[in-house]
N, C-alpha and C positions, 0 to 999 in steps of 0.2 A: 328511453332505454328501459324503463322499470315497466312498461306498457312492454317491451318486447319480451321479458322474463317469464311473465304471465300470461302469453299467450301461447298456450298450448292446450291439448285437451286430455286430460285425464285416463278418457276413456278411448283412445284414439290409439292403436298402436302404429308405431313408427320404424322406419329402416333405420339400422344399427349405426348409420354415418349422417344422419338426421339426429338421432333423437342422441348420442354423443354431444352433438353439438349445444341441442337443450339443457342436458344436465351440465354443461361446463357455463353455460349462460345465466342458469339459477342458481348457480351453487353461491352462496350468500355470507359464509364464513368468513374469517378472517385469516384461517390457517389455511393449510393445503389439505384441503378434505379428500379424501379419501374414494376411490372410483371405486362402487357395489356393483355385483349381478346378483338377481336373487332369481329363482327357478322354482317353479310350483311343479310337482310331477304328479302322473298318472302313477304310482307307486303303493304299495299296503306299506306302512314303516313297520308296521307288527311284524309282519313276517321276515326272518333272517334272510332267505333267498331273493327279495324284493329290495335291499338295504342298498342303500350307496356308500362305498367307502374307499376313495380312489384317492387317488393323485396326479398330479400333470404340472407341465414345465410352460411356464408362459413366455414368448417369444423375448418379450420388454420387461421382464421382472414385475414387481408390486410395486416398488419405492421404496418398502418397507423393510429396513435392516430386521435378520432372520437372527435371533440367540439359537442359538442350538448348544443341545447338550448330549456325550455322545458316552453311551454305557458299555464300555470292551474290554479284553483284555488286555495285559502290561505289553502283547506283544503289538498290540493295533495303538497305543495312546498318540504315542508322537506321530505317526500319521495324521491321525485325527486332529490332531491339535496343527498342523502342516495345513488340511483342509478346510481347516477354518472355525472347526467347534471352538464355541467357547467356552462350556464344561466339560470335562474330558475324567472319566474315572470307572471304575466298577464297587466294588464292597465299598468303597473309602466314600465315593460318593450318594449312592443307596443311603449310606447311615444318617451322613451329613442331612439329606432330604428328611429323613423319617424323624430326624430329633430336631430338625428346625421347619420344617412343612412348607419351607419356600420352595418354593420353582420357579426362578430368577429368569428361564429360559422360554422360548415360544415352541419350539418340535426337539421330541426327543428320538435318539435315532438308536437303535441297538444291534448288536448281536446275538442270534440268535442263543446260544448258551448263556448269556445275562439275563434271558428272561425268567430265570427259575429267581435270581437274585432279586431281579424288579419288581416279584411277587408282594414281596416286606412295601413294596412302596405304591401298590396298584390299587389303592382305593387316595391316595393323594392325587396321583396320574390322572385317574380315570375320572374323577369328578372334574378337572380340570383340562379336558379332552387332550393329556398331555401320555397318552401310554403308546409305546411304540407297536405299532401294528404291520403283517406282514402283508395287508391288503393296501396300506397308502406306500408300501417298499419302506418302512423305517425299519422294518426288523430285516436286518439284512447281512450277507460274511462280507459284503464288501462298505462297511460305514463309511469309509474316507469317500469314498465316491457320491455315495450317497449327500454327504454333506456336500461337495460341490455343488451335485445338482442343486439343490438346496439355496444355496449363498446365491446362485445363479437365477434361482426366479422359477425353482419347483416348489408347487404347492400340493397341501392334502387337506380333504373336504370331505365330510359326508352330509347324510340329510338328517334333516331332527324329526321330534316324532307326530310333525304334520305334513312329512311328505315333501318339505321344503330344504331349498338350498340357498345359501348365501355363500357369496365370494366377493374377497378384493382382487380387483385384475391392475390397480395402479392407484396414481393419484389426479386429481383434477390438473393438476400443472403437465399432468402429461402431454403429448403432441397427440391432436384427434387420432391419427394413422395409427400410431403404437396403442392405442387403447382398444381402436377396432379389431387389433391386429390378436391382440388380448382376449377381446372377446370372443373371435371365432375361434380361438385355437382352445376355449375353455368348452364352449358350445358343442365344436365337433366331439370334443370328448367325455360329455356327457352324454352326448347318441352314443357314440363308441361302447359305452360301459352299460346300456340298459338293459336290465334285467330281464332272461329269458322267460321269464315267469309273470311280468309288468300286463296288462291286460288294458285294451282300449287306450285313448289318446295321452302319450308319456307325456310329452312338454304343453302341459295345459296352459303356463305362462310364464313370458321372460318379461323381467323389467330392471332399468337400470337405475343408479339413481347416486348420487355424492351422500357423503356417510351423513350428511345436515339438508337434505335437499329432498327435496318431492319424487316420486317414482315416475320415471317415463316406459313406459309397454313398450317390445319391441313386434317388430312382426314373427309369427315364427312360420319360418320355412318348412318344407320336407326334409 
């Protein structure tokens, strides 16, 4: 068995219902590691119009319970708090942040007239890729909604500044199907969003890999 873990080649890439199966074979932990894609692009990250900063709803969720915390006004709270935030606030909470520097939370979601308030708290946010923005849909007049999507298994991703992307799409315990299922619906929407301005070949490399585990290449299509 420990002869079939190891056999695979590095440099080889693999179809997404093949090499799935490799990364659930080597994944070596003791815990439920965590299923990666990570994407190399044809992209400048310098330049603003080349940037990726999207979001997308995965068919089978992550695994991963979502904190969210949702910045509205008194007339949107109990909604929010009905949808499933589990910080819920505007000035009362802004303060709380700025005089204690926690962010208990993983996506922060807003309305649009909170962001003048969120200013006081945008270099806490922002280092912590935690500022709600109106390109992944957090800054939004409809939050409640938003947060569903959210609890449901929408995520938001951009690239860092080597033209790289990383994504969780589940966990290793997942069922191979839901994980492929995961993956193309992440895939297709990384075509979807590429940048009119992106020059020569976008998806230079996909590779998957469990958050403790070796990278398996995948093939990339058209």
């Amino acid at each position: 068995m420990k002869n079939e873990k190891l056999a695979y080649d590095k440099f080889k890439q693999y179809p997404i219902v093949e090499a799935v199966s490799i990364v659930k074979e080597m994944a070596k932990a003791k815990f439920d590691e965590t299923f990666e894609v990570h994407f190399k692009l044809g992209i400048d990250p310098k330049k603003g119009e080349q940037q990726i900063r999207t979001a997308v709803t995965l068919p089978h969720s992550t695994g991963k319970k979502i904190r969210i915390a949702a910045f509205v006004g008194d007339d949107k709270v109990e909604e929010c708090k009905k949808a499933g935030a589990d910080f819920v606030g505007n000035e009362d909470l802004i303060a709380e942040i700025k005089k204690s520097e926690k962010t208990e939370f993983d996506v922060a979601v807003a309305e649009p007239a909170q962001m003048r308030n969120i200013a006081k708290i945008a270099k806490i946010l922002g280092t912590r890729g935690l500022m709600p923005s109106p390109k992944n849909e957090t800054v939004t007049p409809t939050p409640a909604k938003a947060i569903k999507e959210l609890k449901k298994g929408k995520i938001s991703f951009k690239n860092d500044n080597t033209a790289n992307i990383h994504v969780a799409i589940g966990k290793v315990s997942f069922d191979n199907k839901k994980l492929e299922e995961n993956f193309e619906a992440l895939l297709n929407h990384i075509k979807k969003v590429k940048p009119a301005k992106a020059k020569g070949i976008y998806l230079k490399n996909i590779s998957i890999s469990s958050s403790m585990g070796v990278g398996v290449k995948i093939i990339i299509g058209k």
